[in-house]
Structure formats: C-alpha cells, structure tokens
C-alpha positions in Angstrom: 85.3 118.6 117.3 83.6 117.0 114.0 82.1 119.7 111.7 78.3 119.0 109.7 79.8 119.2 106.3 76.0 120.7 105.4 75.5 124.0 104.1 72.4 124.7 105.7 72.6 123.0 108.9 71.6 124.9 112.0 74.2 123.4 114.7 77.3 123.3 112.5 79.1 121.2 115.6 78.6 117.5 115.8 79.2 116.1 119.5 78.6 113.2 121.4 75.3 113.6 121.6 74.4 113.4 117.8 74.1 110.7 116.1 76.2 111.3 112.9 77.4 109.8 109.5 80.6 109.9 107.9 80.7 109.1 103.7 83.2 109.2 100.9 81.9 110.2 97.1 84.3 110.4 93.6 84.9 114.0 93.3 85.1 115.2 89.6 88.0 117.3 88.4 89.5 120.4 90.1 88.6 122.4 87.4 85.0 121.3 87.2 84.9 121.2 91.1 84.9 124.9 91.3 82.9 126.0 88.9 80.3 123.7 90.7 81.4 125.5 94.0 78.3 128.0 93.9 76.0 125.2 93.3 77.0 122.8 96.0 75.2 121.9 99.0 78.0 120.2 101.0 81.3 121.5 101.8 83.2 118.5 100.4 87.1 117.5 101.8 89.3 117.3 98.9 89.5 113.3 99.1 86.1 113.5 98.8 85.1 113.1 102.7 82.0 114.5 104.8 80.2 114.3 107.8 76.7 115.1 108.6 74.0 115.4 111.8 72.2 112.2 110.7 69.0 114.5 110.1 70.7 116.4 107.9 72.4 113.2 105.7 68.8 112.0 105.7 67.8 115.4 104.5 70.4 115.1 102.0 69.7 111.8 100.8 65.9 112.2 100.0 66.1 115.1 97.9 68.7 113.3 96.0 66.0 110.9 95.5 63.5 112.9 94.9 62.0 113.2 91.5 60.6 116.8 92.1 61.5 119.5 94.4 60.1 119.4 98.2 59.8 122.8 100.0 61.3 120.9 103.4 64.0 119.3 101.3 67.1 121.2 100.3 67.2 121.9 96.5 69.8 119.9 94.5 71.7 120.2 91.9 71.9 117.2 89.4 75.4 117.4 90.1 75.4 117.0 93.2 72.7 114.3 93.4 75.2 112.3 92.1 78.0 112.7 94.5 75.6 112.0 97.0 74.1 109.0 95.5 78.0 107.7 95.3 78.6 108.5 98.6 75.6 106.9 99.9 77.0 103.5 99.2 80.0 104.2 101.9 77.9 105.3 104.7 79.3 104.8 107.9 76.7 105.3 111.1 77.4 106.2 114.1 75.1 106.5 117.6 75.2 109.0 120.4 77.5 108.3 122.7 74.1 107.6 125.0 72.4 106.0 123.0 75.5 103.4 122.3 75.3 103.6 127.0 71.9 102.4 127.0 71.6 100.0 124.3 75.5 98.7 125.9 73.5 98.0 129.1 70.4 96.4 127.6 72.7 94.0 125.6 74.7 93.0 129.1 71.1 92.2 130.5 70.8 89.9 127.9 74.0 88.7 127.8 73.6 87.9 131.6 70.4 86.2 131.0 70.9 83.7 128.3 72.2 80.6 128.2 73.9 79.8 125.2 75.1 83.4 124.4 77.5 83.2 121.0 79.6 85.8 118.5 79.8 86.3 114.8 82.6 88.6 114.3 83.5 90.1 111.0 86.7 92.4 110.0 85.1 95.6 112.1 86.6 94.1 115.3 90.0 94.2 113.5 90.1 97.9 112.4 91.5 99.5 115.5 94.4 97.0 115.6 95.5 98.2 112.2 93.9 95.8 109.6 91.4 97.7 106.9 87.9 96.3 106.3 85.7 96.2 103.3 83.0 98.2 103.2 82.0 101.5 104.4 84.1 104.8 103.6 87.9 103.5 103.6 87.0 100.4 103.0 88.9 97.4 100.1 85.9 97.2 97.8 85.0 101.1 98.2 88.2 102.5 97.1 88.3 99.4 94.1 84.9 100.5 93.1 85.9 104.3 93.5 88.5 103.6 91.2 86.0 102.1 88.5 84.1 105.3 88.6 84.6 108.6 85.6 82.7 111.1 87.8 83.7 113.8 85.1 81.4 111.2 82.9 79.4 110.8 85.3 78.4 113.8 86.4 78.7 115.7 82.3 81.1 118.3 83.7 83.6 117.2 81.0 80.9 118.7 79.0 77.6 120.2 78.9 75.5 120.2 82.5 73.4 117.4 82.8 69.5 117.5 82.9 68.3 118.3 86.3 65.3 116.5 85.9 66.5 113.3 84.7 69.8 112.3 87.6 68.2 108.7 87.7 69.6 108.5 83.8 73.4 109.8 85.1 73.9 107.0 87.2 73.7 104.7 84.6 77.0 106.3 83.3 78.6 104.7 86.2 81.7 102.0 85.4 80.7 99.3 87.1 83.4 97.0 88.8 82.1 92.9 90.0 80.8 95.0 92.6 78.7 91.5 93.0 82.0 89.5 93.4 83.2 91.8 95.6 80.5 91.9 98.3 80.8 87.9 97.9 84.6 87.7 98.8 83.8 90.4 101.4 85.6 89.2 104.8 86.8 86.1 102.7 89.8 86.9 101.7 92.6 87.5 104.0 92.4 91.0 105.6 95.4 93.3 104.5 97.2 95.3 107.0 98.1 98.8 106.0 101.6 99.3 107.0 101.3 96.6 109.7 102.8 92.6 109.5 100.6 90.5 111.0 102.6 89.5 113.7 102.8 93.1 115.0 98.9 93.0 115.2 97.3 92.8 118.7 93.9 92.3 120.0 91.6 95.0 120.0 89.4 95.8 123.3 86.7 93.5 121.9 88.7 90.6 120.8 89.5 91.2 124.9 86.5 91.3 125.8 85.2 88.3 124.1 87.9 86.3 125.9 86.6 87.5 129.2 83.2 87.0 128.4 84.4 83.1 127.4 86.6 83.1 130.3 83.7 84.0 132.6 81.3 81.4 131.0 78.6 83.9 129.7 80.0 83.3 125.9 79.8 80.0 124.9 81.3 80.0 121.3 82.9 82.7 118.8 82.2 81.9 114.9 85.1 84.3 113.2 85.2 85.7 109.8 88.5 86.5 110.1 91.8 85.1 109.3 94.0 87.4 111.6 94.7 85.2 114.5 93.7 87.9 116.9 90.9 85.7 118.8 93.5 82.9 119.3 96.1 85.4 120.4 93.3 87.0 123.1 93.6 83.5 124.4 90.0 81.7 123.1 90.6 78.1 122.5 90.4 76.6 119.5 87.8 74.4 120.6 85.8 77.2 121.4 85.6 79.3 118.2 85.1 78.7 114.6 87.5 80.2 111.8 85.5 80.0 109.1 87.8 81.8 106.5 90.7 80.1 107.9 93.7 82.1 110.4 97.0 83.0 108.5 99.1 81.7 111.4 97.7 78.1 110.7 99.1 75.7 108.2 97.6 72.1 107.7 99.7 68.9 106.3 98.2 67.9 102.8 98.6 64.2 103.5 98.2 63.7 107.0 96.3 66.7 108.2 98.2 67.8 111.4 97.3 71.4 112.2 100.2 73.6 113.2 99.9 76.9 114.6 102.7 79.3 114.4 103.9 82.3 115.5 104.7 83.8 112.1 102.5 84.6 109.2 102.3 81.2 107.0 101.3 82.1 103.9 103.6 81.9 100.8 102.3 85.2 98.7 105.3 84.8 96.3 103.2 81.5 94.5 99.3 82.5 94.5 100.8 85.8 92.7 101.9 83.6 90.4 99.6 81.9 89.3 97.0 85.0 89.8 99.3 86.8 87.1 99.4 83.8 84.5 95.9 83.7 84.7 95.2 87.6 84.2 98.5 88.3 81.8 99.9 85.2 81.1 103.3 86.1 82.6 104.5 86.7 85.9 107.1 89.4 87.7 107.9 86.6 90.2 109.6 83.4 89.7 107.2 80.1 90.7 108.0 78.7 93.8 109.3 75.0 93.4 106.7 73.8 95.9 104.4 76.0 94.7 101.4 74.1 93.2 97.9 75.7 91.5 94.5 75.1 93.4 91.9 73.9 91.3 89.2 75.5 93.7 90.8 79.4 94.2 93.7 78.7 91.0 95.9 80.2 93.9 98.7 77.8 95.7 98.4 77.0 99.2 101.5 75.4 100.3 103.6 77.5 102.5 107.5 75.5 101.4 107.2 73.7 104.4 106.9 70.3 105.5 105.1 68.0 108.2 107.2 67.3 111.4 106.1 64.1 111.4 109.2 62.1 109.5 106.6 59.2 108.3 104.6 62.0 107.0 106.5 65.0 105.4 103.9 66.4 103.4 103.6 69.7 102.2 101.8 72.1 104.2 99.2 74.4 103.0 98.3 77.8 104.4 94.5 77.2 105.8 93.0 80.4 104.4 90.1 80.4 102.7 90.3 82.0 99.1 87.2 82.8 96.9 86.3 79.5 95.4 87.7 77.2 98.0 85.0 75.2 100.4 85.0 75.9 103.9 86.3 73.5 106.2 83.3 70.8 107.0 84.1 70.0 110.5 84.7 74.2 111.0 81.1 74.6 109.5 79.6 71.8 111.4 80.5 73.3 115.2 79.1 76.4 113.8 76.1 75.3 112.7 75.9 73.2 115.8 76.5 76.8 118.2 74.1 78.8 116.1 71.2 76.4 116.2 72.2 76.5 120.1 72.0 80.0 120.6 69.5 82.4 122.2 71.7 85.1 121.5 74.0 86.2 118.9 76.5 89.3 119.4 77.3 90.1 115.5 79.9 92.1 115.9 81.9 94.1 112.8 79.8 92.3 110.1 77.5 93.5 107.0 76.6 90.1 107.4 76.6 90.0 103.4 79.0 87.1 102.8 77.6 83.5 102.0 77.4 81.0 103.8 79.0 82.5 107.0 76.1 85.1 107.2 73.1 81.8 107.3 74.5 80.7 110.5 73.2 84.6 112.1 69.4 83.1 111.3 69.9 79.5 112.6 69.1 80.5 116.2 67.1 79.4 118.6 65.4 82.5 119.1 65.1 83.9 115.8 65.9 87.3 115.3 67.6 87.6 118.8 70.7 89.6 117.9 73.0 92.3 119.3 74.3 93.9 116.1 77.4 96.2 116.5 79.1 98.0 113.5 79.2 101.3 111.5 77.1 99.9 108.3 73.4 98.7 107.7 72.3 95.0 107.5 69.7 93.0 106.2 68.8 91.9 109.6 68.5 96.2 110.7 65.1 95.5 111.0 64.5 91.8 112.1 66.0 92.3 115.7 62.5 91.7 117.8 64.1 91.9 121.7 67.7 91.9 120.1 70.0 95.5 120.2 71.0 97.3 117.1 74.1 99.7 117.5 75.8 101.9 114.9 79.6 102.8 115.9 82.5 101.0 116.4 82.9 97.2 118.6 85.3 99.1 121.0 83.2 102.0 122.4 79.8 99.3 122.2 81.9 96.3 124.0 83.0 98.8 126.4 79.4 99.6 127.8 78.6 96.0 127.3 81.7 95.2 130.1 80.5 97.8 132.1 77.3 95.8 132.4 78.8 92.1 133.0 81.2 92.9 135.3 81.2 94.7 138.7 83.3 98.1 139.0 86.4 96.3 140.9 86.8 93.4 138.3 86.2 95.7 135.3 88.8 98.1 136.6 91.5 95.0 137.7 90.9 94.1 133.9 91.1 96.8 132.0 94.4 97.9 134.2 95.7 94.0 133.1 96.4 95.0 129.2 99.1 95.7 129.4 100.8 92.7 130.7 98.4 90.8 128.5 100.1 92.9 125.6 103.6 91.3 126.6 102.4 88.1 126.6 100.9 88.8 123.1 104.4 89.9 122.3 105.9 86.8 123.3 103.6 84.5 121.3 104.2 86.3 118.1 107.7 86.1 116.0 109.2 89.6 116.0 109.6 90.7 112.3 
C-alpha cells in the first residue's frame, strides 16, 4: 500500500479511497540532505519521489506559499519551500477509486446521449503500453528541466542558509531551460519508447476501447496527438481519426503523395541527427545519409531511403511526423476542425491540452465547454467543464468505468475476454524486430 510521505499526517496509509498526489523535486546533495533531515517536513525517496493524501499536498503547498506563518499550516523551512515549489510543477493527481466509478458512469450517460461524441487523445493513453510522456513526474520535459536545476544553489546549502522570510527570492536562482519551447513541442515530437521498439508496442485498454466505442457508432471521430500508430493498430480507420502530429509507421511520396502505411517504424533517425548535430556543434558522430536531405521547416530530414512503388513516380519518401517547426497537414487539420465544430462532446483523454494548435480544436465545439477530461495533470479547461466530467488518474482505470456504462455485462465481458486474440492479430500486423 502507498505511504503519505507527510510527517504530520494522521492516516499514514493511502488507499483507494483517497484521493492522492504523486510529485518529483531536485534533491540537493547527500551531504546537505542530512543536515536538513531535522528540519524536513516530508520524508523524501532518494530520487526525489513522494506521495501525499491530497489534503495534506494541499496543506503542503500553501504554506510553501505563504508569506507568513499560519497556525493550521505546517511550518516550513525555506529549504524545503523550495523542494516543494519544484515539485509542484510535476504533480500528478489521482481520484478515489469511487469517485473515478461515478464520474465513469456520468461520462457513459453522456456518451450514450450525444450525437456527435468525439476524442482528443494525447501521449497519456500511451504510457501503459510502454511509451513515456511529457509532463508530470517521469515525464521528457521534467527530467530535462530537472537536469537544468543547481538545487545546492538553489536552496544556499552549498553555503550559508537562506533567509526564511524571503523563499520567493530563491526561486529566482533557478537555471532555467526553454521551458517555453518545451511545453510547445509537448506531444509534438515523436514519443520515445523506453526500452520498447515501436513495433513491440500494443494498444492500451483505451486505445481498445475507443475502437469499440467507434465500432459501436457512439464515437464518431478520434483527433490523435500521437505518432505511435496505436489507434490504427486497435483497428480505427483512417478516415475516422485525425493524426495531427503525424504516425511513425506512415511515409508519404514527396512528388506524388501516395501514403504508405507499414508495418515497421519509418523514420530514418541516422539523417535528422545529422543535421541536429551540424546545427548545435558543427560536426556530426554519424555519417549523412546519401538521401538524406535538410528541412527547411524543422532543419531535420524526413526521407526515410526509400522510394515510391509507383515506377512513373519513384520519389523519395518522407517519414510523415511532425517535427517542431513543420505545418500540420491541411487536409489532417481540416477533418478535425470539421469533427470539433460537430461535437457535443469531447472525451480528452491523456492531454495537458497545452500544445498549439491541436489544443484550439478542444474549444470549437458545439457545446462549449462540454468535455470529459481524463489524465493525471491540471488543464486550463479544469474549470470550464459546465455539464462535462473532470477525472484525475490514468485513461485505463477511467475508460474502464466508462465501458462498464456503454455496454451491457455479457458484451463487456465477451470483450474484454477478446484481447487476447486481438493481441495476435496486433502481432501479425507489426514487423517482428
């Protein structure tokens, strides 16, 4: 069972039926570590890790932003204000197990009820099948922007103690990384499996249940951040989604335009690093590619060494992922636009909904503001929802209620009992590696 990482909490055990938050700060050095032990609040992992009652984070995170000491606020050190404030920028929510029941059923009602239901899916439907996302505690741009950060500077211990009065100053110590550019290429660039090759990767309960829903005519169109090919592989139609970012499987003729979808991962890595090392060192550790040739959008090269089928054609293909600095595909944008404007409900599922201009199409509705929101980190539209659903936690345990809802007990249970032949058909769509 989880553990409140809080000193003071009252109910040390966090179960199902809390609703709970799990964070990452920049611990400082081992040495100033424990002399800070006495002082410290929270009983820190040694990568920097903890998990609270949400009461008690929120407990937590006031009196680190207090200016003045509150008798029903836990007394701070500056010291630890600051690891607090660091890791208040990872936060990752999570719901009561009920409260993710009820709000599952109230979004099946609606789901049921509508009649041009639609999903925007970001890289938190992707986690559980092995491909890391961006935000939150393990996430790309955390750990980059972790690895910007002195906390020994930060926080004085390399020196004298910092003023306990003044922690708004110490966070202007901070190294700051394009932590702007970052949250703008957040879900754009292709997702990174950790230890996994693409072709190994396999959709997740709620690309699954997204087919269904499609299947079963209650979703009428999916608009997908993501370039992993997992909505494709669940069996959705192309005509029926929108890869915005592009899918790594794809490749697209430069002369002709013929789409070709494989069942091997497209992209030739060897020439966009390349040209990303000329640009940041003016030499490169690989050798350029013959075919390779230099966007002048991303200054990356799409082609993947391959040519056209088409014998009056043999152009190059490129790879059809969307790099920062490319434009997304017009005709891509258009259906999407055209579905969102449609919609009188939007499932937003494993988004922060922060990356432009995928995250317009979420307030293009017909129904403004009528949303099902599903995924472990706040948004800007939190608080916009009117009649819509708001759930912290992750797609999997949320689209499992939501199932429960939409279908009846025998065709749920026929379905969920059907993954695994569905997984050896995945299997045989995909090129072993």
């Amino acid at each position: 069972m989880m553990k409140c990482m809080y000193t003071n909490c009252l109910s040390e055990d966090i179960s199902s039926n809390d609703s709970y938050v799990e964070v990452k700060t920049v611990l400082p050095n081992a040495g100033a570590l424990k002399k800070l032990k006495s002082k410290l609040k929270i009983k820190w992992k040694g990568n920097g890790e903890a998990a609270f009652h949400r009461p008690c984070w929120n407990d937590l995170l006031k009196s680190s932003r207090a200016r003045k000491i509150y008798p029903d606020l836990p007394a701070l050190s500056a010291e630890e204000k600051c690891l607090i404030k660091q890791a208040s920028k990872t936060a990752e929510f999570f719901d009561s197990r009920n409260t993710v029941k009820v709000k599952g059923a109230k979004c099946a009602k609606l789901i049921k009820s509508s009649k041009h239901c639609i999903a925007f899916t970001g890289a938190g439907i992707s986690t559980s099948a092995g491909i890391g996302d961006y935000r939150g505690k393990s996430g790309k741009w955390t750990k980059q922007d972790h690895d910007a950060v002195d906390m020994d500077a930060v926080m004085g211990t390399s020196g004298e103690p910092l003023d306990e009065e003044e922690p708004e100053v110490v966070t202007k110590k901070f190294k700051r990384s394009d932590s702007l550019d970052n949250d703008v290429k957040e879900e754009v660039m292709k997702e990174e499996p950790e230890g996994v090759s693409y072709e190994c990767l396999r959709p997740t309960y709620t690309h699954e249940a997204m087919q269904k829903l499609v299947e079963k005519g209650y979703l009428k169109y999916i608009i997908s951040q993501n370039g992993d090919g997992l909505h494709g592989l669940s069996g959705v139609a192309a005509d029926n989604m929108s890869e915005l970012h592009g899918n790594v499987f794809i490749e697209i003729c430069e002369k002709c335009n013929t789409r070709y979808n494989r069942p091997f991962y497209t992209m030739d890595d060897a020439g966009s690093q390349y040209y990303e090392e000329m640009e940041d060192r003016g030499t490169s550790t690989v050798s350029k590619p013959p075919h390779a040739k230099k966007c002048d959008k991303c200054g990356l090269s799409h082609r993947t060494g391959r040519r056209c089928d088409n014998k009056d054609c043999k152009g190059y293909l490129n790879d059809s992922i969307i790099n920062f600095g490319d434009h997304l595909e017009d005709d891509i944008l258009d259906r999407a636009m055209h579905h969102s404007e449609q919609s009188d409900l939007m499932l937003c599922l494993g988004s922060t909904l922060t990356v432009t201009p995928a995250n317009s199409l979420v307030e293009m509705t017909k129904e403004r503001h009528r949303l099902a929101i599903c995924n472990r980190q706040k948004t800007h539209m939190d608080k916009k929802l009117g009649h819509g659903v708001r759930v912290f936690g992750d797609c999997d345990v949320f689209m499992k209620e939501v199932m429960t809802g939409v279908l009846d007990d025998e065709e749920l249970t026929t379905w969920e009992e059907g993954r695994q032949q569905r997984m050896k058909h995945y299997d045989s769509q995909r090129t072993p590696v």
